[in-house]
N, C-alpha and C positions, 0 to 999 in steps of 0.2 A: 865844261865850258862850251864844248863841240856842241851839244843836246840844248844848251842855254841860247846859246846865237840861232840855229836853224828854229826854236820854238815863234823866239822873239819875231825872226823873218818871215816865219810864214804866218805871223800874226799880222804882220801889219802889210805884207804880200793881200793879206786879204782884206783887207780894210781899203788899202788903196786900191784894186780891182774892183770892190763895191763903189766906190767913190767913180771912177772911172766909168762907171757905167750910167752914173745918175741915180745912183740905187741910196737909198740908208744905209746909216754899213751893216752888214750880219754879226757883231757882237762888238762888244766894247773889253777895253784891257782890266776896267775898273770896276767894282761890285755896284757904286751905286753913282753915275757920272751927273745928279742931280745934287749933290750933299751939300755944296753950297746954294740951291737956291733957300729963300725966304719961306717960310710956313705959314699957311692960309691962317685964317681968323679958325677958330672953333666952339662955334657955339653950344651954350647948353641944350639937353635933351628938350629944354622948353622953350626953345626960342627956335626949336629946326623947323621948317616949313613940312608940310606934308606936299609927298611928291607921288603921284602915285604911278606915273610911268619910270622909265628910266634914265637915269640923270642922263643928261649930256657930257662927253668925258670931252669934247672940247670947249665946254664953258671953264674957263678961269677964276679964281675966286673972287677977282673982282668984277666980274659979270662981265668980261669981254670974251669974245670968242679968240684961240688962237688963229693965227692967221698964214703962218711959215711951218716948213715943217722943223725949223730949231727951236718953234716954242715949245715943241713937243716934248721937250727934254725938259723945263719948267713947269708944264701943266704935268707930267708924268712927276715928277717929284710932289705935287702938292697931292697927286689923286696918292702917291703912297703915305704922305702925313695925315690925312684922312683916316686912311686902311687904318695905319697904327695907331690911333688916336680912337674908332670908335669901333674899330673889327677885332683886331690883331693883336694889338701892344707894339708895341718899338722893337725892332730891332738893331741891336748895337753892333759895331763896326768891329772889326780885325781887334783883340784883345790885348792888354799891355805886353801879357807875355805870352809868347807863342815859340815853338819849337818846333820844327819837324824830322823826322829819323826814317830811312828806308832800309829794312832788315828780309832779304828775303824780297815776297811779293806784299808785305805788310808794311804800311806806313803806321807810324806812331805819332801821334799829334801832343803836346804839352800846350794847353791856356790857359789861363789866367789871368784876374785882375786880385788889388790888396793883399795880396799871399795867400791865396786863395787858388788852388790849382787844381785839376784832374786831368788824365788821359784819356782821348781816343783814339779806337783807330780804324783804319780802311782798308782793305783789301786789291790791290789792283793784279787784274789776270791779264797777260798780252796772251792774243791768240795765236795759236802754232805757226809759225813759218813770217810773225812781224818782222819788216825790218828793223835794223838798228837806226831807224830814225823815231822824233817824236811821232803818234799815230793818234789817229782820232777816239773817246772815252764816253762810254755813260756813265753817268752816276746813277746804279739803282741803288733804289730805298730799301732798304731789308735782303734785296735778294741782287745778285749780277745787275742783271736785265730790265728788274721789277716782276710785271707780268705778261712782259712781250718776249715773244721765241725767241733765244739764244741764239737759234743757228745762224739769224738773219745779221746778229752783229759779227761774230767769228769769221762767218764767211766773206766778210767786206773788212776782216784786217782791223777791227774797232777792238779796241780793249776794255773793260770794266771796270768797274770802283766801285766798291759796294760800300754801302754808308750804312751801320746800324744807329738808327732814331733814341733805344734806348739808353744808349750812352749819354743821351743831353736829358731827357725823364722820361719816363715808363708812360707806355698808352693811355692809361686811365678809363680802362671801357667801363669798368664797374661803376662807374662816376666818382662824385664824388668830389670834393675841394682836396688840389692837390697841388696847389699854385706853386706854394713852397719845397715842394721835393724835386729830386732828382739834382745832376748834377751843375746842370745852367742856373737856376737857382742859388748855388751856395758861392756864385760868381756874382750872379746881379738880385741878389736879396730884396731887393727892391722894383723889380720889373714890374712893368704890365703885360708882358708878354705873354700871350697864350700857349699850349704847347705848339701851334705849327708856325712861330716863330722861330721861339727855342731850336726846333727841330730844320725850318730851313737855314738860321743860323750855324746849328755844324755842317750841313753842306756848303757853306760859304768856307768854315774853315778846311774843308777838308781840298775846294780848292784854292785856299791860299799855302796847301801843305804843296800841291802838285806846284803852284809856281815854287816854290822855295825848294823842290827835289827834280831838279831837271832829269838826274838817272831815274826817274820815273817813267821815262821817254813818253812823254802823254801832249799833244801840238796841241796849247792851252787855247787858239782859239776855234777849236771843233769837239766842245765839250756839249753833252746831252743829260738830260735828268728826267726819270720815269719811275712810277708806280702805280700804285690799285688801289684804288678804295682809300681808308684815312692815308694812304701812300701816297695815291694819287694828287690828294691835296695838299702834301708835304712837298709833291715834286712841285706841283703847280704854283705854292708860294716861292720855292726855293728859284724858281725859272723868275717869277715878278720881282723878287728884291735882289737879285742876284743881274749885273748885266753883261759878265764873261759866261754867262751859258748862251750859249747858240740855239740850242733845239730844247724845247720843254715838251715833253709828252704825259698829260694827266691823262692817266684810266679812268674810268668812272668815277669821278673824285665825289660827286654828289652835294651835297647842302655843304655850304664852305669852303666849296671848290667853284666847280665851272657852272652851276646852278644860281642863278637870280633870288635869293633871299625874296622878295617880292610876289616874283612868278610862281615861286615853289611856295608861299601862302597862299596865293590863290589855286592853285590844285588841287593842295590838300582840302580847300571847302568845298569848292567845286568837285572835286570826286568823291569826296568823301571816305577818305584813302591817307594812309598815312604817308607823307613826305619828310623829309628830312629837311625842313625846313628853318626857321630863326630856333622855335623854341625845339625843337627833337633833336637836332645838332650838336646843343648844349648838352648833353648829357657827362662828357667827359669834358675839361677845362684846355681845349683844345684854341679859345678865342679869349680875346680880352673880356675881362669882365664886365667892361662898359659894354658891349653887344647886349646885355643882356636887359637893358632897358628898353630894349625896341623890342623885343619879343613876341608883345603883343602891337607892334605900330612898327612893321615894319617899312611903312609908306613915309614917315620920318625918318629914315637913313637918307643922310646926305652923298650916299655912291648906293653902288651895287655890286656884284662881282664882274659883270661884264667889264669894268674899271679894272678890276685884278686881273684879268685876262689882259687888258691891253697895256697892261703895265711894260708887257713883254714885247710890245711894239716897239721898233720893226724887226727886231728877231724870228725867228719862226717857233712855232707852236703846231702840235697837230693832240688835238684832243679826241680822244676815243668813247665812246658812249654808248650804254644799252639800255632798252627801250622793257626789256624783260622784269624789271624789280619795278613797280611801282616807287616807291622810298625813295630811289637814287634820282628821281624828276627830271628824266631826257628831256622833255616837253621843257622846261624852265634852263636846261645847257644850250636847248635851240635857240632859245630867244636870246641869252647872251651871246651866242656863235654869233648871230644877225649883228646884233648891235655892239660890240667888239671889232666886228670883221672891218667896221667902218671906219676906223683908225689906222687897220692896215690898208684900208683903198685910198683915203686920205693922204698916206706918208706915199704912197706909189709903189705899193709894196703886196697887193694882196694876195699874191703866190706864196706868201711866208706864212700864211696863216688858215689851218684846216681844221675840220673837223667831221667828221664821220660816226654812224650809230649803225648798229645792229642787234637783234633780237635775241639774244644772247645770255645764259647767267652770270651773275655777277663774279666781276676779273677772270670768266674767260677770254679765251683769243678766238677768233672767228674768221676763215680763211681770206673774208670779204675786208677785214683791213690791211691784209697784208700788203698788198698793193698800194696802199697810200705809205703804209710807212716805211718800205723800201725804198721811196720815191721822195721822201725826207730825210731819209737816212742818206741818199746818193748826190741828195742835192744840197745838204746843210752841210753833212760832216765828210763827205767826201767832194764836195765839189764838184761833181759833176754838173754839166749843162744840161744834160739828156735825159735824167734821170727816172721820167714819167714825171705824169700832172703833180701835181702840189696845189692849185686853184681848187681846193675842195669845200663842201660845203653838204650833206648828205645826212637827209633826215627824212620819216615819213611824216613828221609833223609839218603841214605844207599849208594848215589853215588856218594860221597865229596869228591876230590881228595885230599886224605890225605897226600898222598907224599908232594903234592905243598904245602899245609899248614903248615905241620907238618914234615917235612926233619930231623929231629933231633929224634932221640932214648932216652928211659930212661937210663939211666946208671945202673949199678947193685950195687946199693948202699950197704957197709958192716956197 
């Protein structure tokens, strides 16, 4: 109960100090604080306009622009009915049945719908010398951390959760139609959801286990989520549908992640190079399978991912990228950083939202991020004032014609 009250307090301790500042708040108590608005129109693949810049993520679907920044919370619900509807699939909320059990440093998870049930479960490590209070958590994907140095969380007192992805379906690199397997499947036999639904869906339950195990001692509102590569995209959805995580950090998430569907087609012509783009992406069952009629039109998508990025507005986000793989198309994460970014300048917030690249192979670390994500780490999950810059923005791509991509202005949200 001790662990349940001081969680609770210092939840809303920080919400009301965001609020007090004039800030947006830094995280929400609830997965998705959109659920009640209304669902845009959705039109067929033949009736969507060709766009060939990038959409406006503050046009509304009744073609007004938002105007405040509490519409943001409506226009962010309809941009993820969208996502699920011609990206993603739906993802479905907290399950009928749910359970959770803390044995050890192992949480056991029990969900299910129709009698229909399996277990997962997650691993939480508190680092040497935590106190007995709640502490601040990542959720890495596959591994503690993901693929950012360890030391830098241990050493600031942050604990772990490690989430393994194949407990909800197996990767599917080999490709292949796999829609039906695995174990989120024999729950929603009927989804449209691709695997990195499925997959930020049990990160969603695994923190609906931490609220439900307060001896977990984890302070639910300085929760983090990170990985690499198809990781990277798994945090980066799990950060957009999810709005009690605080800090998202995607690694080179690439086509389906922090990459422009758009941008990343024209690369690949224009260099003549392969990207990871609409259709190369597809390989594994990783997206809805309505994605896959844009494949060749991808200037008929009504969003883009820079949308997915700002899903996570006004949260913080610091996304990491390398310039080294052709395929992974930094050039096409820059242009969404840009035009992303403008929703967090909008909300009055654009210290919460970075992004940084360097020359690097792919899910290395590179001494040159370390400094930004100490500096999110000090100032998301530990609250620090002082923490270093977070105003980032750092790319050699410096010669993007932004006008063409980006033709639309923030609005001056009140």
């Amino acid at each position: 109960m001790r662990h349940v009250l001081m969680a609770v307090g210092l939840f809303w301790l920080g919400v009301q100090l965001a609020m007090a500042a004039g800030d947006m708040p830094l995280v929400y108590d609830k997965e998705d604080t959109g659920a009640d608005a209304a669902k845009p129109p959705m039109p067929a693949f033949g009736d969507l306009p060709a766009i060939p810049h990038l959409p406006d993520p503050f046009m509304k679907a009744d073609g007004e622009r938002i105007a405040t920044r509490e519409e943001w919370r409506v226009r962010r619900a309809e941009i993820k009915s969208i996502l699920e509807h011609y990206d993603v699939g739906e993802k479905p909320g907290k399950p009928s049945v749910f359970k959770a059990a803390l044995e050890g440093n192992t949480i056991t998870i029990t969900v299910g719908e129709g009698g229909d049930t399996f277990d997962m479960t997650a691993v939480v490590n508190r680092p040497a010398g935590a106190p007995d209070t709640p502490i601040p958590a990542i959720i890495g994907v596959n591994t503690p951390t993901g693929s950012l140095p360890a030391d830098l969380f241990s050493k600031r007192g942050i604990a772990t959760v490690t989430f393994r992805s194949d407990q909800l379906t197996p990767p599917a690199f080999g490709g292949g139609d796999s829609y039906t397997t695995g174990n989120f499947a024999k729950l929603y036999p009927q989804t449209t959801a691709g695997h990195m639904i499925r997959w930020a869906w049990g990160v969603s339950r695994v923190i609906d286990a931490l609220e439900a195990l307060p001896e977990a001692g984890i302070d639910l509102s300085k929760l983090a989520v990170s990985g690499c590569s198809y990781q990277g995209k798994i945090a980066l959805y799990a950060g957009a549908f999810d709005e009690r995580i605080a800090l998202t950090i995607p690694h080179e998430s690439g086509g389906g992640g922090t990459i422009s569907w758009r941008y990343s087609d024209m690369l690949e012509k224009r260099d003549k190079t392969e990207v990871e783009n609409l259709l190369h992406a597809q390989g594994a069952p990783w997206y809805a399978e309505a994605l896959r009629q844009f494949n060749d039109a991808p200037d008929k998508l009504p969003f883009d991912h820079h949308e997915l990025i700002a899903m996570i507005a006004p949260r913080a986000v610091l996304m990491l990228e390398s310039s080294m793989i052709p395929r992974m198309g930094a050039e096409a994460a820059r242009i969404d950083a840009l035009a992303a970014r403008e929703v967090w300048r909008a909300l009055g917030v654009p210290d919460r939202m970075g992004a940084t690249e360097e020359n690097v192979n792919h899910c290395q670390w590179h001494p040159n991020f370390t400094p930004a994500l100490e500096a999110y780490l000090d100032k998301f999950l530990l609250g620090k004032s002082d923490g270093g810059e977070t105003d980032i923005l750092r790319s050699k791509y410096t010669d993007i014609d932004r006008a063409k991509w980006i033709p639309w202005t923030a609005p001056e949200l009140k």
